[in-house]
C-alpha positions in Angstrom: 60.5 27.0 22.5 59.0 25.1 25.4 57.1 21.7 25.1 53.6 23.1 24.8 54.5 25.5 22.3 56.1 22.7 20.0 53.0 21.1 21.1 50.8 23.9 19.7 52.7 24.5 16.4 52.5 21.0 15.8 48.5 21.0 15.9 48.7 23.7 13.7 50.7 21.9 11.0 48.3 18.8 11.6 45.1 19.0 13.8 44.5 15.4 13.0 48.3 15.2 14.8 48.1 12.6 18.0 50.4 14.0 20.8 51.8 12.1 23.5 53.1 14.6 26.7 56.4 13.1 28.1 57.2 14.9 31.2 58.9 15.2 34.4 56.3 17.9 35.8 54.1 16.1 37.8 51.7 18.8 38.4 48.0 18.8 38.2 48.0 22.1 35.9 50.0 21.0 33.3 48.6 17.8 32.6 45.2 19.7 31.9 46.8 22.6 30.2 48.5 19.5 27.9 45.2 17.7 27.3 42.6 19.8 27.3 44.3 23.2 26.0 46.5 22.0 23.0 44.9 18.9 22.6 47.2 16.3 23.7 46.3 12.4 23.4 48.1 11.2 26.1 50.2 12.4 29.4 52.7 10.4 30.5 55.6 11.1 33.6 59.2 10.2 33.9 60.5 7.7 34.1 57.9 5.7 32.3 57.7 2.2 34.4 57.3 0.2 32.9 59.0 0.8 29.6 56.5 -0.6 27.5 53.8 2.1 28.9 54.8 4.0 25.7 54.4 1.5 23.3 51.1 1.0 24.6 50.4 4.9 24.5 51.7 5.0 20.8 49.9 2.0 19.8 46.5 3.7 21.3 47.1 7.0 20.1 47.4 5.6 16.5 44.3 3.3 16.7 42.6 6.2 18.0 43.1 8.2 15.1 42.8 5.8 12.7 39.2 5.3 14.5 38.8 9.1 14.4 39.7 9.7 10.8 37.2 6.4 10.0 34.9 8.4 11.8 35.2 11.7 10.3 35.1 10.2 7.2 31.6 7.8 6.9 30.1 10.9 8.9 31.4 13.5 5.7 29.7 10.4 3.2 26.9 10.4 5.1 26.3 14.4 4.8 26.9 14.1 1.5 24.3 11.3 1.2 22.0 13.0 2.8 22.6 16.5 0.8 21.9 14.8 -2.5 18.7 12.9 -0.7 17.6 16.1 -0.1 18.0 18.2 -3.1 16.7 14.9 -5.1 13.1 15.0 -2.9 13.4 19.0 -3.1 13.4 19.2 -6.8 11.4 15.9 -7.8 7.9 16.7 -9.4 6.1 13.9 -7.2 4.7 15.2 -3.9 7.0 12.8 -0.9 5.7 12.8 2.5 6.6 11.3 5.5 5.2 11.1 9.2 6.9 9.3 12.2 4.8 7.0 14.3 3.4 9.6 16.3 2.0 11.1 13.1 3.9 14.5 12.6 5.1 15.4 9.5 8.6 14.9 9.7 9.5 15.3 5.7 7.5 17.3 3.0 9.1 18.7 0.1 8.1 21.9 -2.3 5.8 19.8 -4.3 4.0 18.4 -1.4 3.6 22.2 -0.6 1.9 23.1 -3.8 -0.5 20.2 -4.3 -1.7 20.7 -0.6 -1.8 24.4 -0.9 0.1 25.4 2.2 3.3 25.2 3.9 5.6 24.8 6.0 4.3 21.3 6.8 7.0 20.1 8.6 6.7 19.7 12.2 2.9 19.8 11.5 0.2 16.8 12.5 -0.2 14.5 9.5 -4.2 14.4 10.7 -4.9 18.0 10.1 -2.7 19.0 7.2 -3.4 16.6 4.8 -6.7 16.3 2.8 -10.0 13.9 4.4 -9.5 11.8 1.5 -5.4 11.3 2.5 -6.1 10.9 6.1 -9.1 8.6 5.7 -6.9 6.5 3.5 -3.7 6.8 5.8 -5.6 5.8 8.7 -7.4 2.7 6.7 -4.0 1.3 5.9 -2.7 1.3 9.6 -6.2 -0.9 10.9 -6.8 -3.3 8.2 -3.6 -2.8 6.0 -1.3 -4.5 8.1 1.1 -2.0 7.3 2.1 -3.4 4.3 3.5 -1.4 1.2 0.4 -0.6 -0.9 0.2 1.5 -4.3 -3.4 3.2 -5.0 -5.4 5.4 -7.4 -6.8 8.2 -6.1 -8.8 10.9 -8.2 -8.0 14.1 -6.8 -10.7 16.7 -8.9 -13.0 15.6 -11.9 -9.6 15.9 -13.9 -6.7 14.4 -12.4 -5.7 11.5 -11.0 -2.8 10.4 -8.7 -0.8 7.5 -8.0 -0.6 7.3 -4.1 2.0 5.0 -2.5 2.4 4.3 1.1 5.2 2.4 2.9 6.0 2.0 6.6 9.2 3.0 7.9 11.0 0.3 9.9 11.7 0.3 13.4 11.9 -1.3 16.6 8.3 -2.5 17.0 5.6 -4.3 14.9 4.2 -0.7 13.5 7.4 0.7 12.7 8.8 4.3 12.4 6.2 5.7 10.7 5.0 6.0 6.6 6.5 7.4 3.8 4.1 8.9 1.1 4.6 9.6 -2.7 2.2 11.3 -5.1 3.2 11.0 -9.0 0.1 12.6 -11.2 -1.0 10.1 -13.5 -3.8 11.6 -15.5 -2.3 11.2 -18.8 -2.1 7.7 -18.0 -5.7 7.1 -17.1 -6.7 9.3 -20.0 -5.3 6.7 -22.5 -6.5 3.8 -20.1 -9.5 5.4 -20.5 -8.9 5.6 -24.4 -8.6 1.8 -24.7 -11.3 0.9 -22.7 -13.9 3.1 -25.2 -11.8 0.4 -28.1 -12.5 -2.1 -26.3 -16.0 -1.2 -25.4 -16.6 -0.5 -29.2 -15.2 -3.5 -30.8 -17.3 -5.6 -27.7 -20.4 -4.1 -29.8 -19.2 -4.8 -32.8 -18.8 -8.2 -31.9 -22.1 -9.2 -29.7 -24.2 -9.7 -32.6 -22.4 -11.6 -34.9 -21.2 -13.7 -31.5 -25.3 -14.0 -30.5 -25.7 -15.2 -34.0 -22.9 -17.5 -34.1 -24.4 -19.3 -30.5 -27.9 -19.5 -32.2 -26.3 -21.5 -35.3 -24.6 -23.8 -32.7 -27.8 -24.3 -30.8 -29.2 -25.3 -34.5 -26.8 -27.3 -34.9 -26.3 -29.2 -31.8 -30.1 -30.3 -32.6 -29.5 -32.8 -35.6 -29.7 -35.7 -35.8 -26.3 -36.8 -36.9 -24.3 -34.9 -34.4 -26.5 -35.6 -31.0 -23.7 -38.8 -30.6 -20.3 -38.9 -30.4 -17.4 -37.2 -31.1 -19.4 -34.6 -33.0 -21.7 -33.3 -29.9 -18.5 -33.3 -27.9 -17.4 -30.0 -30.0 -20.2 -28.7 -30.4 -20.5 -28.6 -26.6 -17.2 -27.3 -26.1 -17.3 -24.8 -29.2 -20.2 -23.4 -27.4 -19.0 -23.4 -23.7 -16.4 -20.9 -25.4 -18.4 -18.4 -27.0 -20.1 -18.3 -23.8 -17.3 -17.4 -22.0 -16.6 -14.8 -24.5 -19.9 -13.6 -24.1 -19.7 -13.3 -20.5 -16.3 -11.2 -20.9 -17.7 -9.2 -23.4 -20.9 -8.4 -21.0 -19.0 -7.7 -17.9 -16.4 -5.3 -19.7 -19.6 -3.6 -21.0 -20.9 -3.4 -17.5 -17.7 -2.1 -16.2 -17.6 0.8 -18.7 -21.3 1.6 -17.8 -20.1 1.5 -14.3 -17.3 4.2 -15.1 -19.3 6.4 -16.8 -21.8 6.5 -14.4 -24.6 5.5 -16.9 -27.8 4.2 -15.1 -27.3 4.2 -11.3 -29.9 5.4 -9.2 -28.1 5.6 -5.5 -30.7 5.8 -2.9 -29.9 5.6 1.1 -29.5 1.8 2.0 -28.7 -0.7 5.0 -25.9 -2.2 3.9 -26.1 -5.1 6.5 -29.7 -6.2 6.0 -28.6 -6.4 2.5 -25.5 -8.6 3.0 -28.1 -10.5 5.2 -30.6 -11.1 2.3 -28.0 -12.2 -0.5 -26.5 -14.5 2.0 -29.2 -16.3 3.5 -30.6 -16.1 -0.6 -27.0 -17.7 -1.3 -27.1 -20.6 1.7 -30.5 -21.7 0.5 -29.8 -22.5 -3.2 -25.8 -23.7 -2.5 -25.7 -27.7 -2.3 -25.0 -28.9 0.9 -22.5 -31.4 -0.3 -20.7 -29.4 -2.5 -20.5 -25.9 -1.7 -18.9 -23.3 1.1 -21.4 -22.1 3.4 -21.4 -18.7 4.1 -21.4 -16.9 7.8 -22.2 -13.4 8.5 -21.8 -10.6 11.4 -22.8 -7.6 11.7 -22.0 -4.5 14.0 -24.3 -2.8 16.2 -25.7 0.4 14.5 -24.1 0.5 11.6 -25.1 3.5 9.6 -26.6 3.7 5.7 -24.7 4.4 2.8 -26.2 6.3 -0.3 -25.6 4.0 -3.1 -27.2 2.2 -6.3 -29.1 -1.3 -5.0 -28.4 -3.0 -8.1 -24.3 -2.3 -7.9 -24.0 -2.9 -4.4 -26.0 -6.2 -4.2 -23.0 -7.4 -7.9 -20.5 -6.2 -6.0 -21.5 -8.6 -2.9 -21.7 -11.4 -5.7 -18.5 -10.2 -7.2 -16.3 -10.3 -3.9 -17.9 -13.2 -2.6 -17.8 -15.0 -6.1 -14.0 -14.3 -5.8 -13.3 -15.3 -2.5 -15.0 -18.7 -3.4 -12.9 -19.0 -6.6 -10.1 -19.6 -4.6 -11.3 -20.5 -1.4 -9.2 -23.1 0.5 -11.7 -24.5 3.3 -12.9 -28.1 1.6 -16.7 -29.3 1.9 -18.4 -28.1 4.4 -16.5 -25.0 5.0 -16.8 -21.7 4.9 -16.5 -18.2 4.2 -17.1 -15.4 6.9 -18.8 -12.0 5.8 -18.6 -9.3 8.8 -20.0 -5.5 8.3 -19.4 -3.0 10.7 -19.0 0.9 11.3 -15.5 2.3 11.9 -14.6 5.9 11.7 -17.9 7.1 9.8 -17.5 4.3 7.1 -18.9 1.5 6.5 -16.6 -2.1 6.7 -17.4 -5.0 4.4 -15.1 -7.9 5.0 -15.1 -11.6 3.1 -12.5 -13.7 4.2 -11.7 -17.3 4.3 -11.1 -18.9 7.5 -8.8 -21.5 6.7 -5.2 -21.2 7.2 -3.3 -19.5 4.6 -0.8 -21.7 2.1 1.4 -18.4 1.6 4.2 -18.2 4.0 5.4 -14.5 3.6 3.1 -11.7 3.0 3.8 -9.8 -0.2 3.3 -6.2 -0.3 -0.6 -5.4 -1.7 -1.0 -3.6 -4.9 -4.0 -1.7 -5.1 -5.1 0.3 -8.1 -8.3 2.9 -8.9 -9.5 2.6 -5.2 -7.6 -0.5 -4.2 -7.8 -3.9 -6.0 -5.0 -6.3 -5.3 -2.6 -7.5 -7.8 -1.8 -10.8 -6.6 -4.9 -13.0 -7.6 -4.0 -15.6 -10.2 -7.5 -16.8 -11.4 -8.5 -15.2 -14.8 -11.6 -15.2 -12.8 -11.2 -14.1 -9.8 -9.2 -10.8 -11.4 -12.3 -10.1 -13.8 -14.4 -10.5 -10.3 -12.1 -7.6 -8.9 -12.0 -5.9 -11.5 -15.8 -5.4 -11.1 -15.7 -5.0 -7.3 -13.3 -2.0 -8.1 -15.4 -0.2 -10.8 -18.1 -0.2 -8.6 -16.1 0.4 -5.3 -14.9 3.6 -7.1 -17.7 4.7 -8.1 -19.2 4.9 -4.8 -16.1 6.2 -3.6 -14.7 3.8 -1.7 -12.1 1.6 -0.8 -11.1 -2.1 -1.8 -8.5 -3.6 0.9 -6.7 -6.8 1.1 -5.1 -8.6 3.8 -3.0 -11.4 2.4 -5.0 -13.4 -0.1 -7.8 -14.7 2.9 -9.3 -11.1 3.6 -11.0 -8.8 1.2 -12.3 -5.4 2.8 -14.3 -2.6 1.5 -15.2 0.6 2.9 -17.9 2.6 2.1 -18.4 6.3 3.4 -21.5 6.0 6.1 -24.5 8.9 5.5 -24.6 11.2 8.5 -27.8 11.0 10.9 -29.0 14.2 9.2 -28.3 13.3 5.6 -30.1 9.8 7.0 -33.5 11.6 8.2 
């Protein structure tokens, strides 16, 4: 048996085998033949000068398998990985979609299929095979949500409802990869949310009158003689200052299921920015100079109408502005900047406070039913946002934050022919 058949039948015993050729055959052709043919690591010609040149071949040969077999194996964990990745997102009941930066579907599994109601998506632009509604919101989140993990509500028919959540894919630059997308239906959810706020809407019936009764007592009773000094008056005053507060929860939870349920609101085409005009200059004119934030606003050129309900959009401007000033960090004399503007056919109202930020790492935003943030503190400010969402909804729009300095809502703009 010659040296490149032991050679051969060697690699057949072991492919993983490293070989090193010793040979007094100098030729060109057998050195290939050796390498290339039957897989050889090495070639080396006697006599070996100096004698270590083997050492240095054997000691290669075996890091170079030992690199190879490293090799073989992290890309056989890695298949396997990604194998059970993908029969997890095929067989998974939430729709998972996913986009690279140029916005091409990249991933989309069975269940994205069906609740989009075509297929194969993959390979597909993200802008023309999802829904308005998805690529509205996809391309709200990458101007104003800083692409930033957010979670949001969605109502997909008069039915159902979905939990949307979007999260950037990192990469090399400031935009990243691209977005990932998960869908989970959550109308079961909403149905008993929706259950618990008819309780509470009942029980905040039950309880006005005996509460109006209770403050009228108080009143009565903050009006004698004996308690009008001291101690006395003191809790009376803050006795009362309570069940107003109650009251005022008790009122704006009753507005908010009104709000839900669609009860009362009479939408009619409006300017949006002549309205943000009025309620501010309204709200600079009665604020205390000393005391309070002034409020600054801009507007775009041309910004279209919106078809909405007067009433709700002038308390949702209170609410969002009452909410941005509940944690406002500008000091006297400051103040907080309102901007509305037009950007792909909807309608942008932004409140933000100027002043630099205390937070030193952005958090992902939370938004829920439209898009209300999870991160205010303030019982207030959350009951504020709460209202700001109801009413965003209804309208059906959007409710964006930036950080906790910039609140953004969007509002879909009436067409010039819907307009006229």
């Amino acid at each position: 048996m010659g040296g490149l058949d032991l050679l051969r039948e060697a690699r057949r015993f072991d492919p993983q085998l490293e070989v090193i050729v010793i040979s007094a055959t100098d030729t060109v052709e057998t050195a290939i033949a050796a390498m290339r043919e039957y897989g050889a690591y090495d070639f080396l010609r006697k006599p070996l000068e100096p004698v270590s040149e083997l050492s240095v071949a054997v000691r290669r040969a075996a890091d170079y398998r030992r690199l190879r077999l490293e090799r073989e194996a992290l890309q056989a964990q890695i298949a396997g990985e990604a194998q059970r990745l993908q029969t997890l997102i095929a067989n998974t009941s939430d729709a998972i979609l996913s986009a690279d930066a140029q916005g091409t579907l990249r991933v989309a599994n069975p269940a994205a299929e069906r609740l989009l109601g075509q297929g194969p998506l993959i390979g597909t632009p993200a802008a023309q095979s999802l829904p308005p509604h998805l690529t509205r919101l996809v391309a709200n989140w990458e101007a104003v949500g800083n692409h930033q993990p957010v979670v949001v509500e969605i109502p997909w028919s008069e039915t159902t409802t979905y939990l949307l959540s979007l999260t950037p894919l990192p990469g090399g630059h400031s935009q990243g990869e691209g977005w990932v997308m998960v869908i989970h239906d959550i109308t079961l959810l909403k149905q008993l949310e929706g259950l618990q706020m008819r309780l509470l809407t009942e029980a905040a019936n039950k309880i006005q009158l005996p509460l109006m009764q209770a403050l009228g007592t108080l009143v009565e009773i903050s009006q004698m003689a004996e308690v009008q000094h001291g101690r006395p008056m003191e809790s009376v005053y803050r006795l009362g200052a309570l069940l107003n507060r109650i009251r005022e929860w008790m009122d704006e939870l009753l507005i908010v299921a009104r709000i839900e349920a669609g009860l009362g609101i009479q939408p009619i085409s409006m300017d949006v920015a002549e309205l943000v005009q009025e309620w501010v200059c309204a709200f600079n004119e009665k604020r205390s100079p000393d005391k309070t934030t002034r409020l600054t606003v801009t507007t775009g050129r041309d910004v279209p109408l919106v078809y909405a309900d007067r009433d709700l959009m002038r308390r949702m401007l209170q609410q969002a502005i009452g909410q941005a000033l509940s944690k406002a960090k500008t000091k006297t004399g400051g103040e907080i900047h309102v901007t509305v503007d037009c950007h792909q056919g909807q309608v942008w109202i932004g409140v933000m406070d100027p002043a630099p930020s205390t937070l030193t790492a952005e958090a992902p935003c939370q938004i829920t039913q439209a898009g209300v943030t999870s991160r205010l503190k303030p019982e207030r400010a959350g009951q504020e946002l709460n209202m700001v969402k109801a009413i965003v909804h209804r309208m059906g729009g959007q409710v964006w934050t930036r950080g906790q300095d910039t609140l953004a809502i969007c509002l879909p703009a009436m067409s010039s022919s819907n307009a006229k």
